[in-house]
C-alpha positions in Angstrom: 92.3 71.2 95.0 92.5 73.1 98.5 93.3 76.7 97.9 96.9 77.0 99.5 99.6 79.0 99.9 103.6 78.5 99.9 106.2 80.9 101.3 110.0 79.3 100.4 112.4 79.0 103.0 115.1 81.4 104.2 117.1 78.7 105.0 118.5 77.3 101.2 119.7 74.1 102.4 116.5 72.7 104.7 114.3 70.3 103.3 111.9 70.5 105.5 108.2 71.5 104.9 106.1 73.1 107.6 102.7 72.6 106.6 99.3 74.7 108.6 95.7 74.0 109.1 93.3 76.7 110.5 90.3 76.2 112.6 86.9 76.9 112.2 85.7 79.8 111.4 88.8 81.2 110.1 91.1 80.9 107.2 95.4 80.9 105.9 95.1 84.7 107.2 95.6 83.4 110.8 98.5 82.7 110.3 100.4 85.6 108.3 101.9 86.7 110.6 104.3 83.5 112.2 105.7 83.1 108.2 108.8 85.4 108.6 109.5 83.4 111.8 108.8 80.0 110.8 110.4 80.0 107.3 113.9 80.2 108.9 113.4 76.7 109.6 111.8 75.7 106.5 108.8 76.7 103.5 105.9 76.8 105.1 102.3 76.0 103.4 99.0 77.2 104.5 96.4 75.4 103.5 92.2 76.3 103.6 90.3 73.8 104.9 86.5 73.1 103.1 84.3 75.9 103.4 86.8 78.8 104.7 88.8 81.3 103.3 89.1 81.1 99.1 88.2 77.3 99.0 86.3 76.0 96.1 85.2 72.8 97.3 82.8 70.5 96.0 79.5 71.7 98.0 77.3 68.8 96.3 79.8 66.2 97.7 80.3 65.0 101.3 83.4 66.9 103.5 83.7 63.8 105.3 87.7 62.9 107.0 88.1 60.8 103.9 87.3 63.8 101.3 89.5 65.9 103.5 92.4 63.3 103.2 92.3 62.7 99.7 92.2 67.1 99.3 95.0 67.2 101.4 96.8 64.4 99.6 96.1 66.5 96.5 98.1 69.1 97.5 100.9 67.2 99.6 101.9 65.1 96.7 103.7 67.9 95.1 106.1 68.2 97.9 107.0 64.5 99.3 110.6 64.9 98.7 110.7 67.6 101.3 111.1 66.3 104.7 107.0 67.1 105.9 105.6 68.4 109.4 102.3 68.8 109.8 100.5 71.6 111.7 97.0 71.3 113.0 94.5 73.8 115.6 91.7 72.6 116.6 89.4 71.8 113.7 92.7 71.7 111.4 94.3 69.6 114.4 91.3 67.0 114.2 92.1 66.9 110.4 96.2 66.6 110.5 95.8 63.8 113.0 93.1 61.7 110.7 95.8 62.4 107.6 99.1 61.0 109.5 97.0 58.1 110.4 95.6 57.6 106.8 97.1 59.6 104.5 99.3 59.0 101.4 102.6 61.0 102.3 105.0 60.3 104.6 105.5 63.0 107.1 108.1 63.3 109.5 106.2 65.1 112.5 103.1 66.3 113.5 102.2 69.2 115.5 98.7 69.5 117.2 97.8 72.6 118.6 94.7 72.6 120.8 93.3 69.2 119.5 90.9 66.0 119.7 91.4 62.6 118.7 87.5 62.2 118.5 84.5 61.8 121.3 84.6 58.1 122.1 81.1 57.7 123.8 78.5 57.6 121.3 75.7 59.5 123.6 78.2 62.3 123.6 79.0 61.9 120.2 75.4 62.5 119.0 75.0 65.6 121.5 77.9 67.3 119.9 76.3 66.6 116.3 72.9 67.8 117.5 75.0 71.1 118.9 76.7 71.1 115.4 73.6 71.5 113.4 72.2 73.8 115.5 75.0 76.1 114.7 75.2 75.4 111.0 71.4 76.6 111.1 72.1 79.2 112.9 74.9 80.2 110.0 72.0 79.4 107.3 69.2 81.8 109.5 70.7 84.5 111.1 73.9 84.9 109.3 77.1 85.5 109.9 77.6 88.6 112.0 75.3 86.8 114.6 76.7 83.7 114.3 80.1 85.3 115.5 78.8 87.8 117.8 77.6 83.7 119.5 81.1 82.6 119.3 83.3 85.0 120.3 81.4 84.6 123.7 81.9 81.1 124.2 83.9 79.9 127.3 86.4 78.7 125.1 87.5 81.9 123.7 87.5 83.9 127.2 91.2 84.3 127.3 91.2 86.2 124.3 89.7 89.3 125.4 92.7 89.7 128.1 95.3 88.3 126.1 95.0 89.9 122.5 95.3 93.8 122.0 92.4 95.3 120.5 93.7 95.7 117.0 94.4 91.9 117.3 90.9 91.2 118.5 89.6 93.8 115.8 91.7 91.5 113.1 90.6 88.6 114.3 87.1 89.3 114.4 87.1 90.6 110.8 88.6 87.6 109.2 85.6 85.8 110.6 83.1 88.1 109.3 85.1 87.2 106.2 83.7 83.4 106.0 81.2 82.0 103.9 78.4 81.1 106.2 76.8 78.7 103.8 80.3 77.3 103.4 80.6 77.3 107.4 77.3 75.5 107.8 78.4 72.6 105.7 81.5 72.3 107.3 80.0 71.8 110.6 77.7 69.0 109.1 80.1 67.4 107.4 83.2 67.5 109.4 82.4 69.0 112.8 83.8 67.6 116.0 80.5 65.2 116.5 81.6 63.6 113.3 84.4 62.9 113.2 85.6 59.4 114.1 87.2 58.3 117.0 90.7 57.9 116.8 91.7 57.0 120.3 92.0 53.0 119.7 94.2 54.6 116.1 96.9 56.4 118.5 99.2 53.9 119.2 99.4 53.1 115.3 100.9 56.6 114.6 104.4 56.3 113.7 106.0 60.1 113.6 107.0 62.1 116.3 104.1 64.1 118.0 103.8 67.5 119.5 101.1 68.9 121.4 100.4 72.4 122.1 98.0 73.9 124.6 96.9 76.9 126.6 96.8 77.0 130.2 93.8 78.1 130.6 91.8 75.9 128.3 91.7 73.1 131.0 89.4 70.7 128.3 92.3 70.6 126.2 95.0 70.3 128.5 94.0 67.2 130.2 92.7 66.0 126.5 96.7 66.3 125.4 97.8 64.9 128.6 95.8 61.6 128.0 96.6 61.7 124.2 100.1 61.3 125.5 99.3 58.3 127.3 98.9 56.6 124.2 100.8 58.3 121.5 104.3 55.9 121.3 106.8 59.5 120.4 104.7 62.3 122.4 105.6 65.5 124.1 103.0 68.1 125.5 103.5 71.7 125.9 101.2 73.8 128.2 101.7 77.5 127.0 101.6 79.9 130.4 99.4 82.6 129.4 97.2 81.2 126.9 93.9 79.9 126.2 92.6 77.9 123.2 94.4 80.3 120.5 98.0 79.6 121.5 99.1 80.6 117.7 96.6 84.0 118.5 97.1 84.8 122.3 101.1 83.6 122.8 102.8 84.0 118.9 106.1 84.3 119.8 106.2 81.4 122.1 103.8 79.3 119.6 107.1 80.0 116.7 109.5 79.0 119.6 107.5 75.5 119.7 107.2 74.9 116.4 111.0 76.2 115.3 112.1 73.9 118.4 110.7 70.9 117.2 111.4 71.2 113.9 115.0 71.5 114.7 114.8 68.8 117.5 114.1 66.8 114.7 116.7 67.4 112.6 119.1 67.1 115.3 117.7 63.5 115.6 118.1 62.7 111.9 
């Protein structure tokens, strides 16, 4: 089972379940801080994805979407009588939108934060797996510490040197030093963005309300939410001023706001 993590709500008489999925390179940790907020609406679980944080996964089996359904359906099981919302960023997003399209328990919402549905042209598709095992050997050769010193330069993560304090930066940094990098490696083989399947013909099937978070600044993701939208039937985008790729990171407070927001939006429409 997925290593995972429940904190019970403040709130007695909620139901409701708010349930978060790191990204890569980076574990429950990421979250510690938004549970004091976020379990005034409801218990929250943090879950460890394959290959981060304390996770014990299989390594001589596949991490494919289906092996990450069935992990997360492991651990969901033990709570579908609470009313479910599902929490996703980036990696985790890619994850939590595969499971409300094929997993086993109802949820009542789902929250995307800085998310893909897939790469839909297959000459792209293959570039992004060929830049995905170039990484994972990069994790196997060099190790970690280089690995990271890689990726906290990408473009992607730019914002975060002007909108995170140092100590924040210093935190962040350390928890991915933390990882596994064999574990990392695998996850990017397995389950990295070039292999995951393409779930933009699946987004008219989804059937819960959706909410879509994204930074300003991360222009990729902005117009990729913006044309999720298009086809999602019960959509709303939010495009955090201020922020880049790490909404949950670079804008917390407003990240809770969103999330407390829709899960009491919802209730409202119960």
């Amino acid at each position: 089972m997925l290593n995972y993590n429940f904190y019970d709500s403040q709130n007695q008489t909620s139901d409701k379940l708010l349930v978060l999925l790191h990204g890569f390179i980076s574990d429950a940790t990421s979250f510690r801080s938004h549970i004091d907020q976020l379990t005034k609406a409801a218990a929250v679980v943090t879950i460890e994805l394959p290959g981060h944080g304390q996770d014990q996964s299989d390594r001589t089996k596949q991490w494919d979407f289906d092996f990450i359904c069935d992990a997360l359906d492991e651990v969901l099981v033990q709570f579908k009588d609470n009313q479910i919302y599902l929490h996703g960023y980036s990696m985790g997003g890619r994850a939590a939108l595969y499971y409300a399209l094929n997993g086993q328990v109802a949820l009542s919402g789902l929250i995307l934060e800085s998310a893909s549905p897939g790469i839909s042209d297959e000459a792209a598709k293959l570039e992004r797996q060929q830049v995905d095992e170039a990484r994972a050997k990069v994790l196997e050769i060099a190790g970690i510490e280089v690995f990271v010193n890689d990726w906290e330069k990408l473009p992607l993560f730019a914002s975060q040197a002007e909108m995170m304090t140092k100590a924040q930066r210093q935190q962040h940094r350390a928890m991915r030093l933390a990882q596994d990098p064999i574990g990392l490696a695998k996850a990017l083989r397995d389950y990295g963005t070039g292999h995951m399947p393409n779930l933009w013909p699946e987004l008219t099937k989804l059937q819960v309300p959706v909410c879509m978070i994204v930074g300003e600044y991360d222009e990729k993701f902005v117009e990729l939410a913006q044309k999720m939208d298009q086809y999602i039937p019960n959509s709303e985008v939010y495009v955090v001023t201020g922020a880049g790729h790490t909404v949950h990171v670079e804008e917390a407070s407003q990240f809770d706001i969103l999330l407390l927001g829709f899960l009491n939006k919802e209730e409202q429409n119960d």
